[in-house]
C-alpha positions as CSV (number, residue, x, y, z in Angstrom):
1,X,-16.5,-8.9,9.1
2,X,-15.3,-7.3,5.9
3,X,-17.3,-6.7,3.1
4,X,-16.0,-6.2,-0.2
5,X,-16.5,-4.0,-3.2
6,X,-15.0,-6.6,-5.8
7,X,-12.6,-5.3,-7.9
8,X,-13.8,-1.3,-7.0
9,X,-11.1,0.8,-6.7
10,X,-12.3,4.3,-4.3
11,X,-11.3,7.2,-5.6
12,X,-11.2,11.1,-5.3
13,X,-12.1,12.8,-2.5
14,X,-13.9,9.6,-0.7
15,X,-13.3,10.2,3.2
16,X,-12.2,6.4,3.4
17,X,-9.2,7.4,2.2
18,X,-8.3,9.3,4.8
19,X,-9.1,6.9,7.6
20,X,-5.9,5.7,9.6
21,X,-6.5,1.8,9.2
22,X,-6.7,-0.9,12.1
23,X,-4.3,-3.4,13.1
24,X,-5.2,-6.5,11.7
25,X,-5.4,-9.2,14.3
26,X,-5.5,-12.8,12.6
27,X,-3.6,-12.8,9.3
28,X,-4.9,-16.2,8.6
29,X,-8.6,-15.4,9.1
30,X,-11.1,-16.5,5.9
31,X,-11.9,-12.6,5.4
32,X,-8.0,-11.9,5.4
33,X,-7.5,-14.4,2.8
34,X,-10.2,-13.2,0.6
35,X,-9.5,-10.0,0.7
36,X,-5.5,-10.7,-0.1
37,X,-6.9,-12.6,-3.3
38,X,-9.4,-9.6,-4.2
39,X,-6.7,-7.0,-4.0
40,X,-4.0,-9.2,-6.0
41,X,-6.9,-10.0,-8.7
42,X,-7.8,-6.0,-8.3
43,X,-3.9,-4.9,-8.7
44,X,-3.6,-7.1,-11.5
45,X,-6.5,-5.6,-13.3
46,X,-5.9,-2.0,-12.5
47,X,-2.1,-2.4,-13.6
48,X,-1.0,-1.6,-10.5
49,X,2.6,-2.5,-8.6
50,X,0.3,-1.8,-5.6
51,X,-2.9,-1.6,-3.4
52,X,-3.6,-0.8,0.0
53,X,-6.2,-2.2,1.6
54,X,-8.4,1.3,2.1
55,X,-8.4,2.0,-1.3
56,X,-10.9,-0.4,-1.9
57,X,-12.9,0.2,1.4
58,X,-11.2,-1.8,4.4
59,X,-9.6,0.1,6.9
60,X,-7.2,-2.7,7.6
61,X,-3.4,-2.6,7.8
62,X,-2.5,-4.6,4.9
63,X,-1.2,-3.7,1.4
64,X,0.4,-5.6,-1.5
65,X,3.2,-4.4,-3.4
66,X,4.8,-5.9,-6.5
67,X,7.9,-4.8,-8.3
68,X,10.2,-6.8,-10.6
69,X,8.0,-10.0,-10.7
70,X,8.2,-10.1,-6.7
71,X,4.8,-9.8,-5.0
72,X,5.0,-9.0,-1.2
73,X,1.6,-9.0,0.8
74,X,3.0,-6.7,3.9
75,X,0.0,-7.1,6.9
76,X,0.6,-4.6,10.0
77,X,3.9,-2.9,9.0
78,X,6.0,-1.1,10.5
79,X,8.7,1.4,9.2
80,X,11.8,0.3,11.3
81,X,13.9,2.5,9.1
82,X,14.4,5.5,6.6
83,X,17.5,6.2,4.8
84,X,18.3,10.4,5.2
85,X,19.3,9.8,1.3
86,X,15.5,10.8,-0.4
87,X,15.2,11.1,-4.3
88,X,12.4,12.7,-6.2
89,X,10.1,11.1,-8.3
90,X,6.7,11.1,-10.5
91,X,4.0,9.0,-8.8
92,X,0.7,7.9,-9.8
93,X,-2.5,5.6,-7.7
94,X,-5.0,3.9,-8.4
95,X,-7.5,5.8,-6.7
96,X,-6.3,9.1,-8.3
97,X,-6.3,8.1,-12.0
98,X,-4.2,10.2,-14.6
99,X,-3.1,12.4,-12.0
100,X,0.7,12.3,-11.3
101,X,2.8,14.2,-8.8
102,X,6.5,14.4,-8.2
103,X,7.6,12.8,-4.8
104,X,10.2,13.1,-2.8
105,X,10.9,9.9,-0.2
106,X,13.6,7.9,1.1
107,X,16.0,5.9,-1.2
108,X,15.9,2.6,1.2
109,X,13.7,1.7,3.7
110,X,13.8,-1.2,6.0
111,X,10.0,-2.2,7.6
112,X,8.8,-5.2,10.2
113,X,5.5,-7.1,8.9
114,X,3.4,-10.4,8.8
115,X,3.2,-12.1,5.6
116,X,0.4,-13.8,4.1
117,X,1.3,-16.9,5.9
118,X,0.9,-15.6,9.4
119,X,5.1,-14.9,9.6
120,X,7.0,-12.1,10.8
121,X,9.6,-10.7,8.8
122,X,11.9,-8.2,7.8
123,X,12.5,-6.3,4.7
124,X,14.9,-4.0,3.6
125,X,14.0,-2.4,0.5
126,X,15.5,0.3,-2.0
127,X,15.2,1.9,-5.2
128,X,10.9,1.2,-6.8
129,X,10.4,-1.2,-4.3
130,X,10.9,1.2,-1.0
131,X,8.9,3.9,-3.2
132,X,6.3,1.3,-3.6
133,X,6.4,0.6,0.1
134,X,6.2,4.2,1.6
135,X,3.2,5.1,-0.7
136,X,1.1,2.1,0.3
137,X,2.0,2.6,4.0
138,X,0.8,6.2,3.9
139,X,-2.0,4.8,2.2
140,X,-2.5,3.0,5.7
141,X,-2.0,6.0,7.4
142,X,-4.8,8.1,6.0
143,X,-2.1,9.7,3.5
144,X,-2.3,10.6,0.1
145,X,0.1,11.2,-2.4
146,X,-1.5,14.4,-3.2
147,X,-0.7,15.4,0.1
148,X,3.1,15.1,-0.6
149,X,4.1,16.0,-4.2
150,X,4.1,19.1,-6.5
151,X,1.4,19.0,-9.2
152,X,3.4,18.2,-12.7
């Protein structure tokens, strides 16, 4: 069902970037599981503390963040909360190399997803980690951070 682009990351102005991604419907599918390995193994190489799904060509609702040693693979999110308290801060992404913007976003976030195992859970998140979160979720959304920030 999915084919992938090994460790490819799209970038610039590639129209797959702004596609709003599909629901995925079994977590625990082969081509879920392989794909979760190709964006950790892609992450890893790129340096990244996250990858959505799109951005290396599967309009899918899954991304993986990791922040502080703690890797979360967060399939079909959903932001259940935003805290009114937003902070600004510089941003970069893999599929927009060297470019950075300043963002502003909310300080703590709290979202609904399936993990890797097929579970729902919870998260509430604040501080890099909720950052982490709302940029790869716009990512799902067909959003890009240059869409939000001030050039620096």
């Amino acid at each position: 069902m999915y084919n992938f682009e090994g460790a490819r990351i799209i970038t610039g102005d590639d129209p797959r970037l702004k596609q709003k991604c599909k629901k995925i419907s079994n977590p625990k599918a082969e081509n879920i599981v392989k794909l979760i390995k190709e964006m950790k193994k892609t992450m890893k190489i790129n340096n990244g503390i996250g990858l959505a799904a799109p951005q290396i060509g599967q309009p899918v609702r899954l991304f993986i963040v990791q922040v502080n040693y703690n890797q979360y693979v967060i399939i079909n999110p959903i932001i259940k909360k935003l805290s009114q308290n937003k902070t600004q801060m510089e941003e970069g992404c893999l599929s927009f190399p060297g470019i950075f913007r300043t963002i502003e976003r909310s300080q703590k976030i709290e979202i609904k997803y399936i993990n890797q195992q097929g579970q729902s859970k919870k998260l509430k998140a604040s501080g890099l980690l909720a950052r982490a979160i709302q940029h790869e979720y716009d990512h799902l959304e067909g959003v890009i951070f240059l869409d939000r920030g001030k050039v620096n």
